[in-house]
TIDRENVO-6866 format. One record per residue (C-alpha): residue in one letter; x, y, z. Coordinates in steps of 0.5 Angstrom, whole numbers, plus 500, padded with zeros to 3 digits. Layout:
N
aXYZ;...
! end
This chain:
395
x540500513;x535498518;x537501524;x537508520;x530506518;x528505525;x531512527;x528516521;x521512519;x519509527;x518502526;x521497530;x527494528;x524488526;x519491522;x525496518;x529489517;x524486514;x523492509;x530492508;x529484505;x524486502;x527491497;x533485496;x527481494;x524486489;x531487486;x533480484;x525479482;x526484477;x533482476;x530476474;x525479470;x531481464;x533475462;x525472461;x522473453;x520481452;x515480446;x511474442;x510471436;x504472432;x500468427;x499473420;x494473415;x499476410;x502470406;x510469408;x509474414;x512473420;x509478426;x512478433;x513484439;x518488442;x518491449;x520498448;x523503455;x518508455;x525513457;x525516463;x520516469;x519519475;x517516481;x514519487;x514515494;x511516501;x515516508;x511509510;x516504506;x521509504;x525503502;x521496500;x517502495;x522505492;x524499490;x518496487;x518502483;x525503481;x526495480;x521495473;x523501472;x530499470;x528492468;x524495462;x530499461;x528506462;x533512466;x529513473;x528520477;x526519483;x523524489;x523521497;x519523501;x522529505;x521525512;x525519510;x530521505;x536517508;x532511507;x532512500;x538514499;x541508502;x537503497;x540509491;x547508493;x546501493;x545501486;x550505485;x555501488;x552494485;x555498478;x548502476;x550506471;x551513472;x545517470;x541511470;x537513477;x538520479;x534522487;x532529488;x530532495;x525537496;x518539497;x512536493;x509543491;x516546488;x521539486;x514534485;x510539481;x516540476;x518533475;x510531474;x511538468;x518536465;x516535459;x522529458;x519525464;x514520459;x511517465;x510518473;x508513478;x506516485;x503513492;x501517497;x495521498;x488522494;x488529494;x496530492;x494524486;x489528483;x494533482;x498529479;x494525474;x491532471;x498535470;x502529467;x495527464;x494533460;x501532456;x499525456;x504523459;x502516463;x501516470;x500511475;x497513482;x497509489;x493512494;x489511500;x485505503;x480504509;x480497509;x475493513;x476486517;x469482516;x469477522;x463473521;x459469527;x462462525;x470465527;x474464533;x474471536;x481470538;x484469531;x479474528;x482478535;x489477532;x489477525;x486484526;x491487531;x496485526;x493488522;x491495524;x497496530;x503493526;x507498523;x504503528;x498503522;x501507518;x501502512;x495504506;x493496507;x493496514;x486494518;x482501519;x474498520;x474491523;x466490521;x463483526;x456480526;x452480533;x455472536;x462474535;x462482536;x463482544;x468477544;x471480539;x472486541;x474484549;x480480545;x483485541;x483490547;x487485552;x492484545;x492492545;x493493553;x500488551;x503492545;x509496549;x510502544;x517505546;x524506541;x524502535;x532499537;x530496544;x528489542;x521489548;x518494544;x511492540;x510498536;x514505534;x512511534;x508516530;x512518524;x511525526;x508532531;x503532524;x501525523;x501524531;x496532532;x491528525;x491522529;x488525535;x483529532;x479524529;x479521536;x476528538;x471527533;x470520534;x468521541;x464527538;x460523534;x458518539;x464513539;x467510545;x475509545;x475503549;x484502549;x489507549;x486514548;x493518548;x500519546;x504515552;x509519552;x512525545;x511521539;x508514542;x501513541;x498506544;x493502540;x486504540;x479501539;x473505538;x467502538;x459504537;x461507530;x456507524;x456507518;x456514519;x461516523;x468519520;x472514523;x469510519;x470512511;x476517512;x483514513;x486515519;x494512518;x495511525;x493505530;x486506530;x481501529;x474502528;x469497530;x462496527;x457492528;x453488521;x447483521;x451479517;x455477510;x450482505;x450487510;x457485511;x459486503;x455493504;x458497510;x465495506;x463497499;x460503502;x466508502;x471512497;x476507496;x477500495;x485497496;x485492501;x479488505;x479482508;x475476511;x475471517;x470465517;x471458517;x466458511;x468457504;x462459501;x462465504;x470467502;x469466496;x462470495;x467476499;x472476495;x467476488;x463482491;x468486496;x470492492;x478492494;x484491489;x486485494;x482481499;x485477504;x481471507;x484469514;x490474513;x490480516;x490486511;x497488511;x502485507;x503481500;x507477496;x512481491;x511476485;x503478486;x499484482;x498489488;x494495487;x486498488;x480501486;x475507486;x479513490;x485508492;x488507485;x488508478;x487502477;x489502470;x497499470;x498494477;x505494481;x508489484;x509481480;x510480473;x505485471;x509492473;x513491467;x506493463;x507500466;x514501465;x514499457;x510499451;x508494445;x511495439;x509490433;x513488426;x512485421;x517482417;x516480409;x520473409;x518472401;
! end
């Protein structure tokens, strides 16, 4: 399943197989989750009544999935989905279908009834838009871009169905002046170039004050010249290529417009070679700049300069999304204060950006989510399921 995945996605083989793992994880996780009490015990205030609650599967739900993690993503979704007991339509990107498949004919052989998950192929404008209209799906939970979300929030919305949507980030890395430049360097590369940066979590803006900016941005450009993009299957390789001509082509252009608007691109400024794309800093940027409040997916990291934490919060905040957000200091008031006032689902202090743990809530805020039900964690659940209350007369 890892190799396939290397050869359809691009990541590195290391990369593909920690993504397989991770679906193994979510599965028994949730697996787990069947046998743990569904409901509670409340007190009434009718005499000889005794009140308690049921989860109830809300039927059949359909889920949407990107090409980025067309294995781990599924899976957080498809898992709770089953465990609250309803049947699953599921459409995978068109990127990446295999990968989806794969996890699919697990669950099949693992004894899955049949009919219980179902996977579709086809574009999101003919078969996405006709699973977000049938009137037999009760619930849609889609990660992928802003645009794409709000159509199909305003589509189930309108027959009330329920809608969970996962979308963009532009995830900012502060690095504040007591930091040690070269773990701030490293905490930000993985960050921003592993999983070739294509991953809603990954380090797009890394925000420094004055006294660590420099040595800063030197480290993490010497980290940037050792990554060896190439073939994901050879074991040398530090990074895979973009995902495809597109994505390379968007990439690309926000460098052309980086330049345009003042930027310097101080590392890897082109493709290396078809669809390998080296790690490329950008430094000079402001607040202003495009690079710096829309979502690039690629290994594209853009530097901005703050005079510290209050203006370091702002420029952060100062964006249309809020999913991931990161700090790295030595001082344990300021984390705190960051992570009180960051607007961000996720913040992260001494860590990079990217990466969670499956048993903790995931998801963000503002254009990033719509921060209604969470994914991931016990809580997952919540989406896939709805509360009903009985009262039994015991007199």
């Amino acid at each position: 399943m890892a190799v396939d995945l290397v050869r359809e996605e691009g990541k590195t083989l290391a990369e593909a197989a920690g993504e397989v793992q991770r679906a193994a994880d979510v599965l028994r996780f949730f697996g787990a989750a069947c046998w743990r009490a569904d409901g509670e015990t409340l007190p009434s205030a009718t005499p000889h009544t005794a009140v308690h609650t049921r989860r109830e599967p809300l039927g059949v739900v359909g889920v949407i999935t990107p090409w980025n993690f067309p294995i781990a993503i599924p899976s957080w979704k498809i898992a709770p989905a089953l465990a609250a007991g309803n049947a699953v339509v599921a459409k995978p990107a068109q990127l990446t279908t295999l990968s989806t498949r794969h996890l699919a004919e697990c669950l099949a052989e693992a004894g899955l009834p049949r009919g219980v998950l179902n996977l579709v192929h086809g574009s999101g404008s003919v078969v996405g838009e006709a699973l977000v209209a049938h009137p037999d799906v009760a619930a849609v939970s889609f990660t992928g871009s802003g645009p794409v979300g709000r159509r199909i929030h305003a589509a189930a919305s309108d027959r009330m169905a329920r809608v969970q949507l996962e979308m963009g980030g532009k995830n900012p890395l502060v690095v504040l002046d007591d930091a040690d430049p070269v773990r701030a360097a490293t905490i930000a590369a993985a960050g921003g170039f592993g999983l070739t940066g294509q991953a809603c979590t990954a380090t797009s803006r890394l925000i420094a004050t004055p006294r660590v900016h420099d040595a800063l941005v030197e480290e993490l450009a010497a980290i940037a010249g050792r990554y060896r993009p190439g073939n994901g299957l050879d074991p040398a390789t530090g990074m895979g290529p973009v995902v495809s001509d597109d994505q390379l082509a968007s990439n690309l252009r926000y460098l052309d417009v980086a330049r345009a608007e003042g930027g310097d691109v101080v590392s890897g400024a082109g493709p290396v070679d078809g669809l390998l794309q080296a790690p490329v800093i950008v430094t000079g940027v402001t607040q202003e700049h495009t690079i710096a409040r829309e979502e690039v997916f690629g290994p594209v990291v853009a530097v901005l300069t703050v005079a510290d934490l209050d203006e370091a919060i702002a420029v952060a905040n100062d964006v249309p999304f809020g999913l991931s957000a990161g700090v790295v200091t030595n001082d344990l008031r300021a984390a705190h204060r960051f992570a009180a006032e960051v607007a961000a689902g996720v913040v992260k202090v001494n860590r990079p950006t990217s990466g969670l743990d499956l048993n903790a809530p995931f998801g963000g805020v503002k254009e990033s989510s719509t921060n209604t039900y969470r994914e991931q964690g016990d809580g997952a659940l919540d989406f896939y399921s709805w509360t009903k209350s009985v009262y039994l007369g015991i007199d």
